[in-house]
TORKE-473751 format. One line per 8 residues: for each residue x, y, z of N, C-alpha, C. Coordinates in pm, whole numbers, plus 32768, in hexadecimal, padded with zeros to 4 digits. Example, Ala and Ser with C-alpha at 12.3 -4.5 7.8 and 13.67 -1.06 7.14 Angstrom:
8527:7DC7:830C:84CE:7E3E:830C:8528:7EB6:830C; 8505:7F1F:82C4:8557:7F96:82CA:850A:8003:8313
REM end
This chain:
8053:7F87:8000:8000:8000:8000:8056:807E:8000; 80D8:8083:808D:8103:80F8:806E:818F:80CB:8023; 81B2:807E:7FEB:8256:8044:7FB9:8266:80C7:7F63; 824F:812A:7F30:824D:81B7:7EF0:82A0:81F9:7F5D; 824A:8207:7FB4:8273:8278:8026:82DC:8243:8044; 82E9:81A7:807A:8355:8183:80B7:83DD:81DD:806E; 83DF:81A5:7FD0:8452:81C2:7F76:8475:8262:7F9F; 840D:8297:7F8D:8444:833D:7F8A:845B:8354:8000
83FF:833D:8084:8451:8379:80F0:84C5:8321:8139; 84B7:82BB:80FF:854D:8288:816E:85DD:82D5:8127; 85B9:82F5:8095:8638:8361:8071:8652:8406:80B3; 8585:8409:80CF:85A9:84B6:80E3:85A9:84E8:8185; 85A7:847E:81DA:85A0:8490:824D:860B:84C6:828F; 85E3:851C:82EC:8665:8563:8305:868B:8514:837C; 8631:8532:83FB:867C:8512:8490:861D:847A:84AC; 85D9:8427:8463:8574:83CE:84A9:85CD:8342:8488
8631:8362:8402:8647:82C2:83DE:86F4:82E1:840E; 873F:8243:83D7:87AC:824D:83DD:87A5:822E:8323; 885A:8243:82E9:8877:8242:825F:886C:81A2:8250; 8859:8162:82A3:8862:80DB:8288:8804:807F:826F; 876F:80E5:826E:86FC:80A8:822E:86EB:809A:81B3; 873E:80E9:814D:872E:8138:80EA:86F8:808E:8079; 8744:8056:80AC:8706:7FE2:802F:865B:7F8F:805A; 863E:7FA2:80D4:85FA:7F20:810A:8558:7F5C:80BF
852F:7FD8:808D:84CF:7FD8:8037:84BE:7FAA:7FBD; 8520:7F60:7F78:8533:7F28:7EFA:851F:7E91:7F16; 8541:7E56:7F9D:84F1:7DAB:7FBD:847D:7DAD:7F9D; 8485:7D20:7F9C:83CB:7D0C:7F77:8384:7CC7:801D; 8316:7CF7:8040:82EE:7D28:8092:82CE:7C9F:80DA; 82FB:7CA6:8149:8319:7C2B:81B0:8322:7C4E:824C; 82CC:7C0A:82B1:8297:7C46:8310:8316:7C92:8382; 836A:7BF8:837A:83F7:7C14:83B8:8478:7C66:834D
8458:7C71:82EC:84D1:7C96:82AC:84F9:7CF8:82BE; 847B:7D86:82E5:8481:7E10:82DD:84E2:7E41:8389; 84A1:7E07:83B2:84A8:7E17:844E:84DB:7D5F:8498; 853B:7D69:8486:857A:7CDC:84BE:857B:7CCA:8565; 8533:7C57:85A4:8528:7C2B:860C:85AF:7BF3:863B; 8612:7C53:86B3:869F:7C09:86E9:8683:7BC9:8752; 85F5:7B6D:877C:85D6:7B37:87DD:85EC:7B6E:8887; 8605:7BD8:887C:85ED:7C06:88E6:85B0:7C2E:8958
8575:7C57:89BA:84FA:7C56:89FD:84BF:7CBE:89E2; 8431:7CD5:89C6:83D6:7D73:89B4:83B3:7D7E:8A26; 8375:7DED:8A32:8326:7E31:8AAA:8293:7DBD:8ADE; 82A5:7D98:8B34:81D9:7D53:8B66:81D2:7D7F:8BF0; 813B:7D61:8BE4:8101:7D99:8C6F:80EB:7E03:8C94; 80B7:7E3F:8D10:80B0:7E9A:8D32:8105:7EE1:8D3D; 8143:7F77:8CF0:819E:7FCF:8CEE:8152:8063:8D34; 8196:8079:8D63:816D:8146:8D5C:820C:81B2:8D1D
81AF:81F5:8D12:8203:8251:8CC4:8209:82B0:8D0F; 829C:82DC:8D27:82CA:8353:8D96:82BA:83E9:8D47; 829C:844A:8D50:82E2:84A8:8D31:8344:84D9:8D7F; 839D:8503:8D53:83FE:8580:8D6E:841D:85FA:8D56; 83A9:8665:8D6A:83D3:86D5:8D35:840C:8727:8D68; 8483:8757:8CF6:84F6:8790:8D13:8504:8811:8CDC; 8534:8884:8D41:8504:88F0:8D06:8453:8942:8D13; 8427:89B0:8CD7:83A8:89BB:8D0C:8356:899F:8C8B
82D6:8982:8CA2:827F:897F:8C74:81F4:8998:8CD1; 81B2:89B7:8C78:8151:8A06:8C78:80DA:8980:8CB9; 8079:897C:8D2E:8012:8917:8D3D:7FB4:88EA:8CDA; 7FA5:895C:8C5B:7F5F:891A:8BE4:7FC4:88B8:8BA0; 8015:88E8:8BAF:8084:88B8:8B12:8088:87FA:8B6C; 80B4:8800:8BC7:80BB:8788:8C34:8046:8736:8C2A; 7FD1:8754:8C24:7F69:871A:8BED:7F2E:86DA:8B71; 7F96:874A:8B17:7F7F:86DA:8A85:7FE2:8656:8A91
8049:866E:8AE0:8088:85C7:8AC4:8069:857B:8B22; 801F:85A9:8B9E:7FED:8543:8BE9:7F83:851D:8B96; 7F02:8555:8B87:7EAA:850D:8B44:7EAD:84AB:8AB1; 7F3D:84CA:8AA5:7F65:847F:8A1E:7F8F:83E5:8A68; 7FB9:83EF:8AE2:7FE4:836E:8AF0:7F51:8343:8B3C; 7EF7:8371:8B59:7E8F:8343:8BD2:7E3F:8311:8B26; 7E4D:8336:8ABA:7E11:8318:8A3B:7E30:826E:89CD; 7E9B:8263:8A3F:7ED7:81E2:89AF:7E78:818D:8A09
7E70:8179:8A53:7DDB:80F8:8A9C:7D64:8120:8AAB; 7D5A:81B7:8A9E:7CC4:81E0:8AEB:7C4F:81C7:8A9E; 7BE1:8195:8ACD:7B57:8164:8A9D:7AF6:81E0:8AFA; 7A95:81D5:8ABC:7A5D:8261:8AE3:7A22:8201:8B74; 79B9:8261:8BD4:79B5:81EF:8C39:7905:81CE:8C2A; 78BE:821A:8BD1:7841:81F3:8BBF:781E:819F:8B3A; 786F:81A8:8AC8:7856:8161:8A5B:78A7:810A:8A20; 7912:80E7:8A80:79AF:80A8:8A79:79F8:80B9:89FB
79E9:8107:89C3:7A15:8145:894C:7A49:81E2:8938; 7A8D:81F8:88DC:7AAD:826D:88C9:7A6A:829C:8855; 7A55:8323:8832:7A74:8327:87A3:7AD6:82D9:872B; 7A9B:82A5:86DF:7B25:8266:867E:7B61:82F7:85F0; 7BD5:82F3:85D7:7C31:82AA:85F3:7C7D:82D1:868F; 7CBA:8265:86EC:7CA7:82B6:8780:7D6C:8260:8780; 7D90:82C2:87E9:7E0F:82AB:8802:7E2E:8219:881F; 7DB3:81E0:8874:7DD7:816C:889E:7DD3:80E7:8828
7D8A:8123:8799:7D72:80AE:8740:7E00:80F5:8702; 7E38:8136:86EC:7EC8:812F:86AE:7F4D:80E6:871A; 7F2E:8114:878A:7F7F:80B6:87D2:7F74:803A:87D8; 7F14:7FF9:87C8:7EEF:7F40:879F:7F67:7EF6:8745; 7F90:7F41:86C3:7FDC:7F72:8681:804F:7EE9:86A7; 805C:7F17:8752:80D6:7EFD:8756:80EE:7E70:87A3; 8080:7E55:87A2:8034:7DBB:87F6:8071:7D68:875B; 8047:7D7D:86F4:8076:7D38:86C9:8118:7D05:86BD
817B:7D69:86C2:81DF:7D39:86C1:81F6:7CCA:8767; 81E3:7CCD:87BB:81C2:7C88:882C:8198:7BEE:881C; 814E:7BF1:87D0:80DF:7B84:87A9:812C:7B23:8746; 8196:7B46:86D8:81B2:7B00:867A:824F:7B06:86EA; 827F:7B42:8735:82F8:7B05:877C:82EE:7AA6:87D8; 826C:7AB0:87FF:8249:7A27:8888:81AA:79D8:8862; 81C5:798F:87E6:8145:798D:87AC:8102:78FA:883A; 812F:78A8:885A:8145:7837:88AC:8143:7858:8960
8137:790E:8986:8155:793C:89F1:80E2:7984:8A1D; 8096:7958:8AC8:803C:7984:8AE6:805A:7A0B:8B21; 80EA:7A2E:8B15:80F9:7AB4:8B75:8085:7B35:8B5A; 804F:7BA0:8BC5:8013:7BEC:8B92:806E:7C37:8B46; 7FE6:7CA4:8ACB:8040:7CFC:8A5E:802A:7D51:8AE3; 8087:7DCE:8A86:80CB:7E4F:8AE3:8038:7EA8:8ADA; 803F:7ECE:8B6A:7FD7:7F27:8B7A:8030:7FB3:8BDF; 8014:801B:8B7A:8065:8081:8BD4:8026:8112:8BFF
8038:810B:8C85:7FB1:81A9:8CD9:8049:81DD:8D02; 8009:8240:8D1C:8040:82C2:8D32:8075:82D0:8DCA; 80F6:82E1:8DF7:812D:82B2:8E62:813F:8361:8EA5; 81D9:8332:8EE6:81F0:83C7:8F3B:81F1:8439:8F03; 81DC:84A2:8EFB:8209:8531:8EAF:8270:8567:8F18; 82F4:8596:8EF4:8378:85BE:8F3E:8364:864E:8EF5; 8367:86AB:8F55:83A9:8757:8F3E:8419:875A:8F3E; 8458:877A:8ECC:84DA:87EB:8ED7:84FD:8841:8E9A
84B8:88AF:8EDE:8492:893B:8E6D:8528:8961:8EA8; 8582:89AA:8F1A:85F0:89F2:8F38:8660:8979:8EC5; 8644:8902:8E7B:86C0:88D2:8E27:870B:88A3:8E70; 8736:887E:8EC0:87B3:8830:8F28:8813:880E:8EF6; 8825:87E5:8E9F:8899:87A6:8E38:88BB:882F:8DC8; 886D:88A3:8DDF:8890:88FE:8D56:882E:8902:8D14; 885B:8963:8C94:880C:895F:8C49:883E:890F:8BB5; 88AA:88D0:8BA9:88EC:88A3:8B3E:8906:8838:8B45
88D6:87C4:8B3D:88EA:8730:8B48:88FB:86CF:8AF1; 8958:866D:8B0D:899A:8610:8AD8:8972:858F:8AF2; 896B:8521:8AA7:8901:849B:8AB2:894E:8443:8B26; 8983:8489:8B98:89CD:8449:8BF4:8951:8487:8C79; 8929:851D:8C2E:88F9:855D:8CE1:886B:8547:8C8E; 8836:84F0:8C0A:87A5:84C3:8C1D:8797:846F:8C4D; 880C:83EC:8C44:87E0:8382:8C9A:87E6:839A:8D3F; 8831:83F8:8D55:881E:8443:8DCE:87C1:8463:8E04
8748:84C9:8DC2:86B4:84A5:8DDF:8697:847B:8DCD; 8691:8414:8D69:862D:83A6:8D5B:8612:8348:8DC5; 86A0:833C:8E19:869D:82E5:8EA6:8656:830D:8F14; 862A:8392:8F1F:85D0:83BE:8F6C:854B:837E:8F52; 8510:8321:8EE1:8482:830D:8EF0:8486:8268:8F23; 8432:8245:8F33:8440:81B0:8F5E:8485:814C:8F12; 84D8:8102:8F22:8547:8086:8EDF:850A:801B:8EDB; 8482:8004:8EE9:846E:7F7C:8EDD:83B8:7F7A:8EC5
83A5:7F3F:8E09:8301:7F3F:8DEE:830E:7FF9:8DD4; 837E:8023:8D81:8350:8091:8D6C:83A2:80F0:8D04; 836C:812F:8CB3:8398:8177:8C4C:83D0:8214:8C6D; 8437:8245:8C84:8454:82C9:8CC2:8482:8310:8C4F; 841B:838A:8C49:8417:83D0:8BC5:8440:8477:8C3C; 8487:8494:8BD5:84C1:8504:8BFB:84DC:8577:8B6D; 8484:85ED:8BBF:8455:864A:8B45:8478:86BD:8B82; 84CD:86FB:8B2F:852D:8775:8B12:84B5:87E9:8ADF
850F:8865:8B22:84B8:88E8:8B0C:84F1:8912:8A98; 84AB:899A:8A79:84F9:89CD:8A09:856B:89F2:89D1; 8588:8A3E:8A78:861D:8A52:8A9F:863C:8A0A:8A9B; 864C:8990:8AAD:86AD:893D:8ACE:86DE:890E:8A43; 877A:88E6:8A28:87C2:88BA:8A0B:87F5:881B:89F2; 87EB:87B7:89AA:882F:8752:89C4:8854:8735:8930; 88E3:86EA:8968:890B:86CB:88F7:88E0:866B:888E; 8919:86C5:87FC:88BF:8673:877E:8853:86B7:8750
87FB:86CF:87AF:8775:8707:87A9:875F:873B:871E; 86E6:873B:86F0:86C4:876E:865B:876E:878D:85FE; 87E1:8746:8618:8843:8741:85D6:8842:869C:856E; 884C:8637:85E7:8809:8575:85CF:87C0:8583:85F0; 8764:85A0:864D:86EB:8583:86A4:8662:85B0:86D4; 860D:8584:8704:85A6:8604:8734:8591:85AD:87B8; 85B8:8547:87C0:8599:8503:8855:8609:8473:8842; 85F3:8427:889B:8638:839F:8875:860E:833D:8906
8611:82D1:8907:85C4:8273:8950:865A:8203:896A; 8670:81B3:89FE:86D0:816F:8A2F:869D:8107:8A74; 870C:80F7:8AB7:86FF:80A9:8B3B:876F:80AC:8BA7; 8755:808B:8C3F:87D9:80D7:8C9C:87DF:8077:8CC2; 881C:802A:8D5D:87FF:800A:8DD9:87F7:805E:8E2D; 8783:8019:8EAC:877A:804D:8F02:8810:803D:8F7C; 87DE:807A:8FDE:8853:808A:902A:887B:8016:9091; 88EE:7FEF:9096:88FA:7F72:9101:8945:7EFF:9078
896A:7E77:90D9:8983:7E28:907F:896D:7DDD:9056; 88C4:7DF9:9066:887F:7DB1:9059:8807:7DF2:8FEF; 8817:7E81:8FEF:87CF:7EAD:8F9D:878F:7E8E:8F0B; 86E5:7E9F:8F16:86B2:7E66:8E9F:86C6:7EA5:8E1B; 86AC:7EB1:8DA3:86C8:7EFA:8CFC:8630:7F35:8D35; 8638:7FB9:8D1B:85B1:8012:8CE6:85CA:8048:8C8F; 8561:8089:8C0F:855D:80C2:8BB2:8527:8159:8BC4; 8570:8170:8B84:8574:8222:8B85:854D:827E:8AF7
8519:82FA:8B21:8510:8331:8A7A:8549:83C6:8AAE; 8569:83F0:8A2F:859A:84A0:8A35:8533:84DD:89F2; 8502:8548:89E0:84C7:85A8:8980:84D8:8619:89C2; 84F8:868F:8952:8518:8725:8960:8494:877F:8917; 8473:87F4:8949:8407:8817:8934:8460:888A:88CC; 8445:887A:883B:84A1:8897:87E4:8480:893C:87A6; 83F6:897E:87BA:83BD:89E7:87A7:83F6:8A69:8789; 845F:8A6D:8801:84D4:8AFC:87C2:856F:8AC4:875A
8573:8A55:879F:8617:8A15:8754:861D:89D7:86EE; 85A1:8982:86E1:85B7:8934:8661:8540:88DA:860C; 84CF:8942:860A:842D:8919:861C:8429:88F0:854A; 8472:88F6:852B:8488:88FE:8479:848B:8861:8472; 8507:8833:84BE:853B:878E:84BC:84D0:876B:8530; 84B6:8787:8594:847A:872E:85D4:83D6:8743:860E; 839F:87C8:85DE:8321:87D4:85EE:82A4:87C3:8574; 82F0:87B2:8514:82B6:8786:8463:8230:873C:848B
81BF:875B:8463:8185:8774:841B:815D:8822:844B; 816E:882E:84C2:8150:88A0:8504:8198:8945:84EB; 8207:891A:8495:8267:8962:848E:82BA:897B:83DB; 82B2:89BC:83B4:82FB:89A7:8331:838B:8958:8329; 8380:88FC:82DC:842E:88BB:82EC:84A4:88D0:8293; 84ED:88D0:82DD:8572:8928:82CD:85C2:8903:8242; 8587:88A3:822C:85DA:8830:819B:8562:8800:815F; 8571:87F7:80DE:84F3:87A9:808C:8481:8800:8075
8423:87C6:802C:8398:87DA:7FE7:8359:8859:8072; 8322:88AE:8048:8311:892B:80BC:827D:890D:806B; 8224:891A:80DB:8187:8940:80D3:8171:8978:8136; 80FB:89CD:8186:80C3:8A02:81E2:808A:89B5:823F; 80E7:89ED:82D6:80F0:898F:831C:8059:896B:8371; 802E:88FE:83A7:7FC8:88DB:83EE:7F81:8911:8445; 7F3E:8923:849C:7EBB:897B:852F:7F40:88E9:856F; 7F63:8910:85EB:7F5C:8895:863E:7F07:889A:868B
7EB5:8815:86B4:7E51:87EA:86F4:7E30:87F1:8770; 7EA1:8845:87A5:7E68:887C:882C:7EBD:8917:884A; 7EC2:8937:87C8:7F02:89C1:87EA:7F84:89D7:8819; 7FE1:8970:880F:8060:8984:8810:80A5:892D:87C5; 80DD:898A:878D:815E:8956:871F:81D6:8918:875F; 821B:893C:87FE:825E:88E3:8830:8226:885A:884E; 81B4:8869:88A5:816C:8817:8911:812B:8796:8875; 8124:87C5:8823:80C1:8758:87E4:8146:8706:8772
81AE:876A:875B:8226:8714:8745:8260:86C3:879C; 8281:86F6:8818:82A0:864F:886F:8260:860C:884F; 81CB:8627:887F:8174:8578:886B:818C:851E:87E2; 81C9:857D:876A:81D8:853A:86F9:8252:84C8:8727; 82BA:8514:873E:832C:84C3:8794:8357:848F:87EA; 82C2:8480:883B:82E8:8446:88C2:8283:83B4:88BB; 8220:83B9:881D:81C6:835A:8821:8241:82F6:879F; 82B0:833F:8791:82E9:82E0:8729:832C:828C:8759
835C:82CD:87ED:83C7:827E:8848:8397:822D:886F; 8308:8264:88C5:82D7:81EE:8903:82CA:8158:88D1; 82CB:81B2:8869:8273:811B:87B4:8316:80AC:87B6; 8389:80FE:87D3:8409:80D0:87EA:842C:8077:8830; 83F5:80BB:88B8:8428:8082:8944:83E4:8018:8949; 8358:7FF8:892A:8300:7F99:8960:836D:7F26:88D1; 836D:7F5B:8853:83B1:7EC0:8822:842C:7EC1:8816; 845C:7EF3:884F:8526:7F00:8852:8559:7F47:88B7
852A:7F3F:8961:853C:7F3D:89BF:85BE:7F5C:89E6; 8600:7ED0:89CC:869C:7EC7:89F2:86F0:7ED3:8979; 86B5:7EDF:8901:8739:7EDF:888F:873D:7E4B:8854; 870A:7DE1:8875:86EF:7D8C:883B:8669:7D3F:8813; 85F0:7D8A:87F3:8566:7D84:87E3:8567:7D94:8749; 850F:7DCF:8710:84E7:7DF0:8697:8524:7E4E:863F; 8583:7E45:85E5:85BD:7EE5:85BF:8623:7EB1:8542; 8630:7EF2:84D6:8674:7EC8:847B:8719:7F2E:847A
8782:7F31:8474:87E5:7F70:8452:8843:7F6A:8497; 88B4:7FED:84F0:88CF:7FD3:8520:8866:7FD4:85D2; 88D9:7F9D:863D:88AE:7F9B:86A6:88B1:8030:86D5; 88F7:8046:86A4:88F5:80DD:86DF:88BF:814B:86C6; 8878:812A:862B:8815:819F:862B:87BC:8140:85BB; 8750:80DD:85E4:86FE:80A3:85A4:8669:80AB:8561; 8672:8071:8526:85C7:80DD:84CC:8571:8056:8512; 8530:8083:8516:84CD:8052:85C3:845B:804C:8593
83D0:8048:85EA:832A:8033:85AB:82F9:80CB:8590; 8345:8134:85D4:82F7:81BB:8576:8354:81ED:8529; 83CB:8203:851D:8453:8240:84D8:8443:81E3:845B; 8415:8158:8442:83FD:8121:83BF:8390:817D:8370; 8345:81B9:83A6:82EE:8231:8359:82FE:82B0:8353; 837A:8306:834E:8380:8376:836B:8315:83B6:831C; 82D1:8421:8345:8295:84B3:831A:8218:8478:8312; 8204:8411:8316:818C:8392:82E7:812A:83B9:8363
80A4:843D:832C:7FF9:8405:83B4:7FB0:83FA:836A; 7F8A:83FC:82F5:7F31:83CA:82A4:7F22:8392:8220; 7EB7:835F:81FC:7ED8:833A:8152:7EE5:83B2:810B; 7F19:836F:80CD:7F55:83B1:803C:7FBE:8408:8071; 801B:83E7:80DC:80A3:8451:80FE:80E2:8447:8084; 8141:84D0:807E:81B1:849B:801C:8226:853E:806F; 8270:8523:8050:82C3:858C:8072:82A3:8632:8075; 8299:865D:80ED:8265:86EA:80E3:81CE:86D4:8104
819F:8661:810C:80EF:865E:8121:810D:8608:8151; 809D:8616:81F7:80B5:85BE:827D:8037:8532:8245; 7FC2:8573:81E7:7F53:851C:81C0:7F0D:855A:81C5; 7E86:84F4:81CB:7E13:8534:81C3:7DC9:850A:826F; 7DDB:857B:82A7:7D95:859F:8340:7D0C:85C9:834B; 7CF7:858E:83E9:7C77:85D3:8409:7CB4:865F:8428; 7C38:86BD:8418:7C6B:8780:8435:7BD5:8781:84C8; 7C0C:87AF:850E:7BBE:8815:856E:7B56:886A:8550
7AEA:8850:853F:7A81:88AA:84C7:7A74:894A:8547; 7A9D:8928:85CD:7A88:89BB:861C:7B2B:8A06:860F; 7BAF:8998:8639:7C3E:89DD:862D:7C63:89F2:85A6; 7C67:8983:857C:7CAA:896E:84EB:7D2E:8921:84F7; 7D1B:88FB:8551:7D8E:887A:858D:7D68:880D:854E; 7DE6:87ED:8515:7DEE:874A:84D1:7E21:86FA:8524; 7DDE:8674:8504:7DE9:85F3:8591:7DD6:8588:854B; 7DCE:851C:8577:7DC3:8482:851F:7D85:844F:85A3
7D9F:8452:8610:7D84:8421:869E:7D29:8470:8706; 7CBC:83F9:8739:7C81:8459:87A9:7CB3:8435:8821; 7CC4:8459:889D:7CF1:8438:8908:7CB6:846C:8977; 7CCC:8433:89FF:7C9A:845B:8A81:7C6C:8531:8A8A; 7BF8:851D:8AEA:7BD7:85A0:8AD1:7BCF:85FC:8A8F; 7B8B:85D2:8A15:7B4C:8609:89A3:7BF0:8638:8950; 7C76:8604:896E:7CD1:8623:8928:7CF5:85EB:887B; 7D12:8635:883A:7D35:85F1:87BE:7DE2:85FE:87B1
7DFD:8585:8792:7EA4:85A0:874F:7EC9:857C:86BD; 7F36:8578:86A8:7F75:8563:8629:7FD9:84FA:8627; 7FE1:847A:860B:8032:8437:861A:8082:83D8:85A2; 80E8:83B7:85D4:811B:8394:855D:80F4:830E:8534; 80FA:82C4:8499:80E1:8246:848C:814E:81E6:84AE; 810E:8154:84CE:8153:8103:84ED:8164:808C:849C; 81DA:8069:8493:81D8:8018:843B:819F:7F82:847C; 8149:7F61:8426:8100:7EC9:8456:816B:7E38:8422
8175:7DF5:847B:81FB:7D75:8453:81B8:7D0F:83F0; 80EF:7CFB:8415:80C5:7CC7:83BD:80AB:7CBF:834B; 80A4:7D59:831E:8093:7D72:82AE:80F2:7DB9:824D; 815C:7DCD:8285:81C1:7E15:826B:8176:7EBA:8229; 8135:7EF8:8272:810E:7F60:825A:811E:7FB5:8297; 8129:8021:829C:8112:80C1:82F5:8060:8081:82F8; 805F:80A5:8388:7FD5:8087:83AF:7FC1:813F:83E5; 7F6D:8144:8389:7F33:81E0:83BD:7E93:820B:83DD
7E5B:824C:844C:7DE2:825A:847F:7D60:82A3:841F; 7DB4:82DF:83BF:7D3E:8314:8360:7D7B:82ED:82D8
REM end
């Protein structure tokens, strides 16, 4: 369906792929071929997701990414449903890769709520950070059954940032010697520094095909770019956890279940056009996703292992 898109954007991608995908859109389409299984362990069970916010933000802005994560499970509580297309039917997405790695395994799939929220508006570490003082906060959220996402202000600084990157996703130990592997994510709220590379669709981009940029769907052009990059990581972390899960290239910077679709939220993407979106008939905010408390987001597609497709919500 999208083997088109694939071709053109795995060449024109700037910060989502590595150079080492560049051939795997010319295979012929095979569930494992795209995204190779290194037998490793994925994410199951009950997870929560920490925040860490670092730097200030604002109690609205804090609310669009909480309700983004209170959204990948939430069922409404009177009609057990959401609106479709809803955050939580694109996150399903990722059950499948789960499912074809432990097809023979009763473990539960990953179900992940929304854990501690950590303040650190005064910065403790600075304002300029290096992927030594993220895993640094990241150890502040719980080490065990838990995802510690740590999100950078505007000010803030870290290295790479909209240079390789707009976020990036790991794993640490905890402390002791006995300490367990938790998984961690970065994202920078890119709005003054580097909103071209890493706030796109929201933002005009800095390289390539220029069209007029998008409404974001809740009125911020930082706040609704993380969620673009913090729902790609997640899409990461849950199938390539430790670095040996789901991911084609190298280990060190691998094209994963959303980075296999860069620029990819709707049909008919092609470079410079995100697709064809739902619009906000009161904002004029474009969205593909409904989510907790009447929120809409924008998220990226995922690539499906069954079908070897960009699986996208509209």
């Amino acid at each position: 369906m999208y083997s088109l898109v694939f071709k053109l954007f795995l060449f024109l991608s700037l910060l989502q792929i590595s150079v080492s995908a560049r051939n795997l859109a010319t295979e012929e389409p095979n569930p494992f071929k795209l995204l190779k299984y290194h037998k490793g362990a994925l994410l199951s069970g009950k997870i929560s997701v920490n925040l860490i916010w670092y730097g200030k933000f604002k109690p609205s802005q804090r609310a669009i990414i909480s309700d983004f994560i209170t959204s990948l499970t939430h069922t409404s509580p009177t009609s057990k449903t959401l609106h479709q297309p809803s955050v939580a039917t694109w996150w399903k997405t990722t059950e499948k890769y789960y499912k074809l790695a432990t097809p023979n395994k009763n473990s539960s799939p990953l179900s992940l709520t929304l854990g501690k929220q950590i303040l650190d508006e005064s910065c403790s570490l600075g304002k300029s950070l290096t992927d030594k003082k993220i895993r640094q906060l990241a150890s502040k959220g719980d080490q065990r059954d838990a995802i510690n996402v740590v999100l950078t202000s505007a000010d803030v600084t870290v290295t790479g940032f909209g240079m390789s990157r707009c976020g990036t996703h790991g794993h640490a130990r905890g402390l002791g010697k006995r300490g367990s592997k938790f998984a961690y994510i970065w994202v920078g709220n890119s709005e003054t520094q580097c909103p071209g590379q890493c706030a796109w669709p929201f933002h005009a981009p800095v390289y390539g095909p220029q069209s007029p940029p998008l409404v974001a769907p809740n009125n911020d052009v930082g706040l609704d770019g993380m969620v673009i990059n913090l729902a790609s990581l997640l899409a990461g972390t849950a199938t390539n956890p430790f670095g040996n899960g789901y991911y084609q290239g190298p280990q060190n910077a691998p094209l994963e279940a959303a980075s296999a679709c860069p620029g990819v939220y709707g049909k008919g993407a092609y470079p410079g056009y995100a697709g064809d979106l739902l619009v906000d008939t009161t904002t004029g905010g474009s969205f593909n996703a409904y989510g907790a408390n009447g929120r809409k987001f924008l998220l990226p597609a995922l690539y499906d292992p069954t079908t070897s497709d960009c699986s996208t919500m509209v």
